[in-house]
C-alpha positions as CSV (number, residue, x, y, z in Angstrom):
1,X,176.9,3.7,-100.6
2,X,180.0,2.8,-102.3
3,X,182.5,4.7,-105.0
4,X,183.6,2.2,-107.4
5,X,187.0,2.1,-109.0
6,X,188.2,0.3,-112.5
7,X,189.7,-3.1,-110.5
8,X,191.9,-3.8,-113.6
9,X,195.2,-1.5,-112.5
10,X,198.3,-1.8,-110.8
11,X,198.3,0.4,-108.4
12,X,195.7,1.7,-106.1
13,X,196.9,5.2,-105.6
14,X,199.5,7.0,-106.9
15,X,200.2,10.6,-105.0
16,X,201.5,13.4,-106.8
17,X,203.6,16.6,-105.0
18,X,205.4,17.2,-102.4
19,X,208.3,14.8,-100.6
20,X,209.7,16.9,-98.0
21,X,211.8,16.5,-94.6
22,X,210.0,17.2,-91.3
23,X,212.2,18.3,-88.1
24,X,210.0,17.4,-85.1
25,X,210.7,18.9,-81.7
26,X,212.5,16.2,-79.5
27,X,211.8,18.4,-76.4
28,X,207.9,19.0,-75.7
29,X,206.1,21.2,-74.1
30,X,208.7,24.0,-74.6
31,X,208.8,26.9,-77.7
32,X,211.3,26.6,-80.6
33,X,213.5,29.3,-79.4
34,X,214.5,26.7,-76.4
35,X,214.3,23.5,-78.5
36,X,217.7,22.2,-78.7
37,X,217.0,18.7,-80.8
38,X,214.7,17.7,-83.6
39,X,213.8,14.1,-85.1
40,X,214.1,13.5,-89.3
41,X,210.9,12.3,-90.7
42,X,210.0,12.3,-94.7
43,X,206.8,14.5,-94.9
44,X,204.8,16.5,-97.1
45,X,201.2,15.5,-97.6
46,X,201.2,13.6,-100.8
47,X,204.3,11.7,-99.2
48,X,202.4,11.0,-95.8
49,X,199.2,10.1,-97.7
50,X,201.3,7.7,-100.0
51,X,203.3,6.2,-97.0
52,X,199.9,5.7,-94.6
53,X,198.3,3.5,-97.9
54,X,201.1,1.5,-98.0
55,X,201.3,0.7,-94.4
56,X,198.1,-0.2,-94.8
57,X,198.0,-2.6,-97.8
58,X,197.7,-0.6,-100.4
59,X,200.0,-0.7,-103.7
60,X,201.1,3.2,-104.0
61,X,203.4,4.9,-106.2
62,X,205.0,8.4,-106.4
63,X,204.8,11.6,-109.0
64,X,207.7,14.0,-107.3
65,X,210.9,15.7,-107.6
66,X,213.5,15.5,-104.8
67,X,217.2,17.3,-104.7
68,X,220.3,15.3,-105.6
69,X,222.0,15.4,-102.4
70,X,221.5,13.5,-99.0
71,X,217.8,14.7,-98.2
72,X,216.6,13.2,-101.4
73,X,218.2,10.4,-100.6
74,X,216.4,10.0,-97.6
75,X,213.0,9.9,-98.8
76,X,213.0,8.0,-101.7
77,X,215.0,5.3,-99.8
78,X,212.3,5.6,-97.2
79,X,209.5,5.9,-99.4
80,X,210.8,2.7,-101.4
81,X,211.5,0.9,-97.9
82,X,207.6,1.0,-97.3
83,X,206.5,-0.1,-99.9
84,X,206.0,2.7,-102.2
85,X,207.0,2.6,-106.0
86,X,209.6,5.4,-106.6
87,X,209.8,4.6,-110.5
88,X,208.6,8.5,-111.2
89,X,210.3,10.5,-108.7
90,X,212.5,12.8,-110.5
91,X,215.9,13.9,-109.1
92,X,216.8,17.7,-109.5
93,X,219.5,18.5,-111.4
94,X,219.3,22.2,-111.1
95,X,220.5,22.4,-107.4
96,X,216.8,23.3,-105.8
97,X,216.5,21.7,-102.4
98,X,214.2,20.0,-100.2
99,X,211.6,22.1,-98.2
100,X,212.1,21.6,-94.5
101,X,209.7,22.2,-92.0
102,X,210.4,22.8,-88.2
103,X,207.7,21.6,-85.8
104,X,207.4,23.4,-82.2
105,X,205.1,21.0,-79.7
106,X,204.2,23.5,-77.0
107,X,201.4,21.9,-76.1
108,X,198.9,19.4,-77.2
109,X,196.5,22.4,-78.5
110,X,199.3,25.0,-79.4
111,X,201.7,23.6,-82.1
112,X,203.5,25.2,-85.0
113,X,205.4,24.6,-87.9
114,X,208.3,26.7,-89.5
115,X,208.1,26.2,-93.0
116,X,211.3,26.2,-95.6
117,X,210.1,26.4,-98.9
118,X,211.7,28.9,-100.7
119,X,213.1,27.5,-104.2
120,X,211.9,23.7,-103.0
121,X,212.5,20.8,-105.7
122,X,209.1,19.6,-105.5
123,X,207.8,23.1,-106.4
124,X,210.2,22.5,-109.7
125,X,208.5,19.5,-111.1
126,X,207.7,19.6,-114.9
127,X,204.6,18.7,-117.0
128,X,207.0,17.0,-119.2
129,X,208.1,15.0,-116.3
130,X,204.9,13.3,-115.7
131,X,204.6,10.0,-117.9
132,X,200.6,9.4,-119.0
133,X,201.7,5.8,-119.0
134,X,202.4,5.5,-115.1
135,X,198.9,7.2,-114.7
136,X,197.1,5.0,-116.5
137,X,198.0,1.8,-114.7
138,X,196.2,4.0,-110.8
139,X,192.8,3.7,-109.7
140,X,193.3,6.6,-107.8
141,X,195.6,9.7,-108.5
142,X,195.8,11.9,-105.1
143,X,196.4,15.3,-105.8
144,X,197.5,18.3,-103.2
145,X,196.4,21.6,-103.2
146,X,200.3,22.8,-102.3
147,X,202.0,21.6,-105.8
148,X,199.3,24.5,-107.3
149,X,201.3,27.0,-105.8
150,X,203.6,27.8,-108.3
151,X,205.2,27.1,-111.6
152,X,205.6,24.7,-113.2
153,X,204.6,22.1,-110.8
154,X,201.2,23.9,-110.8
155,X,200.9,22.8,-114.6
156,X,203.2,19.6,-114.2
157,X,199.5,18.8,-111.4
158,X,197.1,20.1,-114.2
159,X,198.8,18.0,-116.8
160,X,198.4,14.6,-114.4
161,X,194.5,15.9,-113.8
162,X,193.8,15.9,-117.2
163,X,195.5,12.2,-117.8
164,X,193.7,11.0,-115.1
165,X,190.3,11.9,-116.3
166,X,190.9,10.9,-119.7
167,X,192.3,7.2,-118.7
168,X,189.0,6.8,-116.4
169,X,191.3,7.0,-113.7
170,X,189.4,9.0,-110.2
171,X,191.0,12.2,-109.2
172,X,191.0,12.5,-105.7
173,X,191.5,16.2,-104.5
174,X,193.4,16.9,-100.9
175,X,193.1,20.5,-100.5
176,X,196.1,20.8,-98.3
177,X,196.4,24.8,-97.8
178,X,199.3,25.9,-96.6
179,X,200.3,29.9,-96.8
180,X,203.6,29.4,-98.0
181,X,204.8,30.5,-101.1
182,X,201.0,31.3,-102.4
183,X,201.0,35.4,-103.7
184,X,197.4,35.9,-102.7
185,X,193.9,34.2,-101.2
186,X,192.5,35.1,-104.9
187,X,195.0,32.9,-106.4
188,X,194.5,30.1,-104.1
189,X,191.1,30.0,-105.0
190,X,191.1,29.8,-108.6
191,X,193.4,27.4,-109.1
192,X,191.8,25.3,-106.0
193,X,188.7,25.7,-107.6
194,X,190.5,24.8,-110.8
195,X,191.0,21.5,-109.7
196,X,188.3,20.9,-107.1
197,X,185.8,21.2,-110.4
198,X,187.4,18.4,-112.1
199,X,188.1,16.1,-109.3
200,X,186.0,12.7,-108.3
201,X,186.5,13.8,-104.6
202,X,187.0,16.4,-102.5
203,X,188.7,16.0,-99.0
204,X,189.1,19.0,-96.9
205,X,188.8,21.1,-94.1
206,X,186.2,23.7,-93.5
207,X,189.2,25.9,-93.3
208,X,190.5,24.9,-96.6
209,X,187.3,25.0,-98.1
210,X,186.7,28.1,-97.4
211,X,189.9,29.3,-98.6
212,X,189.0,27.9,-101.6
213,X,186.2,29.9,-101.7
214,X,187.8,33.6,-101.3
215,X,185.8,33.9,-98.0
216,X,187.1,36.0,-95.0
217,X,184.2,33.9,-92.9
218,X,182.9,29.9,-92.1
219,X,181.2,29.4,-95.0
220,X,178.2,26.6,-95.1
221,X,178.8,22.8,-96.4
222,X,175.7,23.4,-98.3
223,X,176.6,26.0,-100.8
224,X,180.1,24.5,-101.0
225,X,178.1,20.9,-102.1
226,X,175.9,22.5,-104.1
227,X,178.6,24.5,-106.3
228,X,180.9,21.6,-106.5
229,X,178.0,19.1,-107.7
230,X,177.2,21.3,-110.5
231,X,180.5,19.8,-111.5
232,X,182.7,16.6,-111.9
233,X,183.0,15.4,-108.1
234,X,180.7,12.6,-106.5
235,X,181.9,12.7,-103.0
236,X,183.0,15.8,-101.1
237,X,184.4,15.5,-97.2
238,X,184.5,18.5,-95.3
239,X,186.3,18.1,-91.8
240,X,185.2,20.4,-88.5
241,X,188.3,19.0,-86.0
242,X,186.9,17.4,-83.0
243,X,183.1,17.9,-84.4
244,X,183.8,15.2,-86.7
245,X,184.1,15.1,-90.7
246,X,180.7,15.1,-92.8
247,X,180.6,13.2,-96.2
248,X,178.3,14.5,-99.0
249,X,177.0,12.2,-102.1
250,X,176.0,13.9,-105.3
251,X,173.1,11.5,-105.3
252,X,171.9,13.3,-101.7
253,X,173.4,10.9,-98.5
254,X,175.4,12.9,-95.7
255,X,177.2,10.6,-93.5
256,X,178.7,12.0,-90.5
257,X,181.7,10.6,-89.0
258,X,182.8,11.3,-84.9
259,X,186.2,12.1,-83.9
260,X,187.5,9.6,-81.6
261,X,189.0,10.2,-78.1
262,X,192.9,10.1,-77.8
263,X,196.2,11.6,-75.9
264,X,196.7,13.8,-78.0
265,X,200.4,14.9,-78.3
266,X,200.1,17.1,-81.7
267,X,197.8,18.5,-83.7
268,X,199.8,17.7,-87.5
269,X,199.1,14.7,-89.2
270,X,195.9,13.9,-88.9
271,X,194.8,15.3,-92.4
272,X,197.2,12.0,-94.0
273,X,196.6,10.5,-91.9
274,X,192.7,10.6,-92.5
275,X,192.9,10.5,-96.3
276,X,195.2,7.7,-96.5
277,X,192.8,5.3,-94.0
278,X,189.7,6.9,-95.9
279,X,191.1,5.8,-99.0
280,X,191.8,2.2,-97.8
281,X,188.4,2.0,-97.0
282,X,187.0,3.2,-100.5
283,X,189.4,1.2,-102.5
284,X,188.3,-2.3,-100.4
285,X,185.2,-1.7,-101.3
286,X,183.6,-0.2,-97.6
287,X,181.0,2.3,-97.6
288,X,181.8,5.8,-97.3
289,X,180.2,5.5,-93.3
290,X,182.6,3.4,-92.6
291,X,185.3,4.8,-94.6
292,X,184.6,8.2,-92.1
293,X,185.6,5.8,-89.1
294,X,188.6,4.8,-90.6
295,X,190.1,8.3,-91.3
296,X,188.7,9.8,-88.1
297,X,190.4,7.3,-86.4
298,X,193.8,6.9,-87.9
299,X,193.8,10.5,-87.5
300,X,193.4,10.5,-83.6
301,X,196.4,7.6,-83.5
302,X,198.8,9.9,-85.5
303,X,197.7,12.7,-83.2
304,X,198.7,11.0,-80.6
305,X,202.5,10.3,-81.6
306,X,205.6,12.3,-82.7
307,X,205.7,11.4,-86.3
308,X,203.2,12.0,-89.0
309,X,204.9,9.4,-91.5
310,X,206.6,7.1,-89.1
311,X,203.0,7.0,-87.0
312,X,201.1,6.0,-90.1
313,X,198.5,2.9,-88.0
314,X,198.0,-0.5,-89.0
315,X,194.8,-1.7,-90.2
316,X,194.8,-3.7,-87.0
317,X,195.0,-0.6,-85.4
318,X,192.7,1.1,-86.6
319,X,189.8,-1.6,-86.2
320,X,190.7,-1.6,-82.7
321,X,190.2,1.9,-82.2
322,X,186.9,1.6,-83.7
323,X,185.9,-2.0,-82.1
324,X,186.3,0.8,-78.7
325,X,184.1,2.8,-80.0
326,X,185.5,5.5,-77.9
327,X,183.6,8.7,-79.6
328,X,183.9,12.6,-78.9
């Protein structure tokens, strides 16, 4: 089975949310209170999932605000350097300034990240800022659950939801949890919900989806599917780490994807790094089977390197790691 999109538009995928600066631990195997040096990246899921498309062929633009000062800088002139159109990323006049986050590489199975995001720019983006005309001209808009987190970039997302689905353009729905700067697990999960109800497709953890459920357990794939289907989405991905990711068709098909084997160096970065290659393989027309292999394994490259953005594989790449067929 395949999900079609409107073939007529300019773009394949426009991202909206965060744009932010990631600090990655030079020094390995080592906690943060002894790491001395850190490498720059642009990150931010959105950002990532924008960057990995366009490393991978895929015409993407940007919905975001950035800080006017030297971080902002960075990332749009990175963003733009890929490939990425940078037409609707708003600077921030009102001196708000980039979320940073620390990374800490301990070990391949124990990492952390030391999130900044306390009065961010990208939490600042307003609904007047985002231009129904740039919307229009996406076959996809990509959507993360972070911008819900507060005002007004959680209505500034609502607003480009509603464009989207009134321009026929699909809605695709990371979930993207992160604790920061959300006031409470009940307010997570009605605005997730919020969103998740109106969205073509869902992409998430089992984590995240059960965050987005208000449980304090592992809830099952099959209630989640059957709640969501009652609703607008038509393909939901739910993603169990080195089980695999299972895909779920309103019309009944579960694919399952495998994880494939790597070195793994981190453990951030393979969410982007999954939508972004899962998206390449919807949006050239592959079946969602195969679109499982692509994010599964352009997840285990990025794992396996010190950058989320800067890691973002190839197509070539990717094939190859399938070609291998090199399975957990």
């Amino acid at each position: 089975m395949t999900i079609s999109f409107n073939t007529d538009k300019e773009f394949d995928v426009i991202a909206v949310g965060r744009a932010c600066i990631d600090l990655n631990a030079v020094e390995f195997n080592r906690p943060m209170e002894e790491t001395i040096t850190f490498q720059k990246y642009v990150g931010g899921s959105p950002a990532n999932v924008a960057i990995g498309s366009s490393k991978l062929g895929l015409k993407a633009g940007f919905i975001g605000k950035i800080p006017d000062d030297q971080h902002g800088r960075f990332i749009e002139q990175y963003m733009s350097n890929v490939g990425i159109d940078t037409s609707n990323m708003v600077i921030d006049n009102d001196g708000h300034k980039v979320g940073l986050a620390f990374t800490e590489i301990k070990s391949p199975e124990e990492c952390s990240i030391l999130m900044y995001r306390e009065q961010v720019a990208d939490l600042y983006l307003e609904p007047a800022e985002v231009d129904e005309e740039y919307i229009k001209r996406t076959k996809i808009l990509l959507v993360s659950g972070t911008a819900l987190a507060q005002s007004p970039s959680r209505e500034a997302l609502l607003k480009a939801v509603k464009l989207a689905k009134k321009n026929h353009v699909k809605v695709i729905f990371e979930l993207d949890y992160r604790p920061y700067t959300w006031k409470s697990k009940e307010e997570t999960a009605v605005y997730y919900t919020q969103v998740a109800e109106q969205s073509d497709v869902v992409i998430g953890t089992r984590e995240e989806f059960d965050m987005m459920e208000n449980l304090d357990h592992e809830g099952e794939n099959e209630k989640t599917i059957k709640d969501l289907f009652q609703h607008s989405p038509e393909l939901v991905v739910i993603k169990h780490g080195v089980e695999g990711s299972f895909a779920y068709t309103r019309s009944g098909e579960t694919y399952r994807g495998k994880a494939y084997k790597t070195k793994v160096l981190k453990t951030f970065g393979a969410g982007d790094s999954y939508a972004s290659a899962f998206l390449y393989a919807l949006v050239s027309g592959k079946d969602i089977e195969t679109a499982l292999k692509y994010g599964s394994a352009s997840a285990s490259i990025v794992v396996s390197k010190h950058s989320s953005s800067d890691a973002m594989p190839t197509v070539e790449e990717i094939e190859k790691l399938i070609g291998e067929n090199n399975t957990i």
